[in-house]
C-alpha angles and dihedrals in degrees: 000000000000113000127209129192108238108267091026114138136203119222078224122037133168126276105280112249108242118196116153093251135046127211121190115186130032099219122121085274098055088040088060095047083049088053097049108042095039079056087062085063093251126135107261119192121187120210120186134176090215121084089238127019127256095023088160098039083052094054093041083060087051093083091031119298113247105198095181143336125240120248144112112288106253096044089052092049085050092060089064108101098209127017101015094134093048084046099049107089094038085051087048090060085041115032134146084273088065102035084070091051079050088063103033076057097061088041085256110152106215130181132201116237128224084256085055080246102147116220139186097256081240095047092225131121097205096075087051092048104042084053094050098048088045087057097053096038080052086060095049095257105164114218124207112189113188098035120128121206107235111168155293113295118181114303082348165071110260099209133179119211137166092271093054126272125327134186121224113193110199127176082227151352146205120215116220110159115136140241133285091271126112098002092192092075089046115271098126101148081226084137098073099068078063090056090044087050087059092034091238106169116263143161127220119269119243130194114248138164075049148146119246122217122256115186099221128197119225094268095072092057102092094058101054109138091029112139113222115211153216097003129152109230121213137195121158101303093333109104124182118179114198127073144278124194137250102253126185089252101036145292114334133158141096095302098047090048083055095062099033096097090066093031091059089064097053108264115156110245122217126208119203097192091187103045091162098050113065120224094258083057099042088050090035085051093045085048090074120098106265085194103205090332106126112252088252101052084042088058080052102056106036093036101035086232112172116223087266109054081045092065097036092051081044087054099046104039118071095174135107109281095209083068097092095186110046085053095058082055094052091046089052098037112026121169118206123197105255112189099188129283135305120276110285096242080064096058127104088220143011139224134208124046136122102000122214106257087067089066143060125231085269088059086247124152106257085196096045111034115217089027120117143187138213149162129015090348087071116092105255128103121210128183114235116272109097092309103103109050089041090053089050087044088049100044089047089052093048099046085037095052082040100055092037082064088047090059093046088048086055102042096133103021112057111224113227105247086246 
């Protein structure tokens, strides 16, 4: 394959592609712009840096793809840790409601869980997809895998593929590029340095759904992998019962992502490893002979702690353990080290992005007309749970439906790309 450094011109290129639409990114978010606007009747085409498209999307289906969850609206926008309120009425044209008549559209059976999760009644993401890009072959959407976004150039998209660079010249576009989160399925956050180049307003990205860092002794070792539960989770006001479980690096786990959001910027996190025995019965229960059993095996049988909640209460405690009292406070309120998050690159999620004072209510550049954004680049942060792929699916629909207007209002008149 011929490699080009990014920015490296021929004196001869191809001819540009020129559809009417640009889609850059082919994540659920870019999908859905795709959908909207090749429903309009205009030429579509897809570019993504990956060699297939919704490499992530693929890998969250792989432990059963929970595509939303079922509540009232604004219960479900107030989940959202970060931009509920600049979301909700794009997720009010676009809610979990929505998201099953979605399925139901792409012949696609779902089921709510007990926990109001909504799932594909297969549990895969594949059926969903191979519909999906059917539908949109069927339009006439091109799809160009291996192609990385490397800039503006002119009235057009600067890309490098595996056949050198090309040009592609659209009367609009819609971004859809990713965070900063599993680089390894394509979301790099490379693309910012683009936005950075043209001084189009960002904030930093910031890990989230994500693992802290915990700096173990050797004694932890031998339960790595270890789930903990049930615990009650505590950070500041924010309270999560469930479990996480004991990693090499640290805490991580459903419950920890819950509370990531609030952990990242430094909060202390409290553990209570005994949420259904209050702290007069935990002393009272310490209090009994324990006869030549070890203290630990005593906290096991008079507490009913597991291995594991013994270390971690061992790690984390540095009093005296004749001090009953001081030891039921330690079991109800523990305070492990944290040491800040995981890197980025190991989060679910991102935050951070394009915030929303760069764009108009069309999600539309205020700094580049006829360029739009969508999906996890954007600047809102969501907690696992069917949030965060609604919200890109939403915010796809929104800038897809948008651009497709942009184009009818244009109709006679092509819009430079930028």
């Amino acid at each position: 394959m011929r490699r080009f450094a990014p920015g490296s011109v021929l004196t001869s290129l191809p001819e540009p592609l020129t559809p009417d639409a640009l889609v850059i990114g082919a994540g659920p978010a870019g999908l859905m712009a795709a959908d909207m606007i090749s429903a309009a009747g205009r030429r579509v085409v897809i570019a993504d840096a990956m060699p297939s498209p919704a490499r992530k999307f693929l890998m969250a289906g792989k432990s059963g793809l929970n595509v939303s969850r079922d509540q009232p609206l604004p219960e479900f926008v107030s989940s959202y840790f970060e931009g509920g309120e600049w979301l909700a009425p794009i997720l009010d044209n676009f809610g979990p409601q929505d998201v099953k008549v979605w399925l139901d559209s792409h012949g696609i059976e779902h089921f709510t869980g007990s926990s109001k999760r909504i799932f594909p009644q297969g549990m895969k993401a594949s059926p969903l997809l191979r519909s999906w890009l059917g539908l949109l072959a069927g339009r006439g959407v091109e799809l160009k895998t291996r192609w990385r976004w490397d800039g503006w150039d002119g009235d057009g998209y600067r890309f490098l593929t595996p056949d050198g660079p090309r040009q592609v010249r659209a009367r609009c576009a819609v971004l859809a590029v990713g965070g900063a989160s599993w680089s390894r399925l394509g979301s790099t956050g490379s693309w910012t340095r683009l936005f950075e180049d043209r001084e189009i307003e960002l904030n930093p990205f910031k890990p989230t759904n994500v693992g802290c860092r915990v700096p173990w002794s050797e004694h932890m070792e031998k339960h790595f992998g270890q789930p903990v539960k049930p615990v009650r989770m505590q950070v500041g006001s924010a309270e999560v019962h469930g479990e996480f479980v004991i990693s090499r690096k640290g805490l991580e786990g459903g419950g920890i992502y819950l509370l990531s959001n609030r952990l990242r910027e430094g909060e202390p996190l409290v553990l209570d490893l005994l949420p259904h025995m209050d702290r007069a019965t935990v002393a009272e229960r310490l209090t009994r002979p324990r006869g030549r059993n070890s203290f630990s095996n005593h906290m096991r049988k008079a507490l009913g702690l597991t291995p594991v909640k013994i270390a971690l209460f061992r790690e984390c405690f540095d009093g005296d353990v004749s001090d009953v009292d001081a030891v039921a406070g330690a079991l109800k309120a523990l305070r492990p080290q944290i040491a800040g998050p995981l890197e980025i690159d190991e989060a679910i999620s991102t935050g951070g992005g394009v915030p929303e004072t760069a764009l108009d209510g069309n999600l539309m550049l205020r700094a580049a007309p006829g360029v739009f954004c969508a999906g996890e680049m954007l600047d809102w942060d969501a907690p696992t749970g069917g949030y965060l792929l609604t919200a890109c699916l939403a915010t796809g629909r929104h800038a897809g439906m948008a651009a497709a207007g942009w184009l009818e209002s244009r109709v006679a008149t092509p819009t430079p790309a930028c």
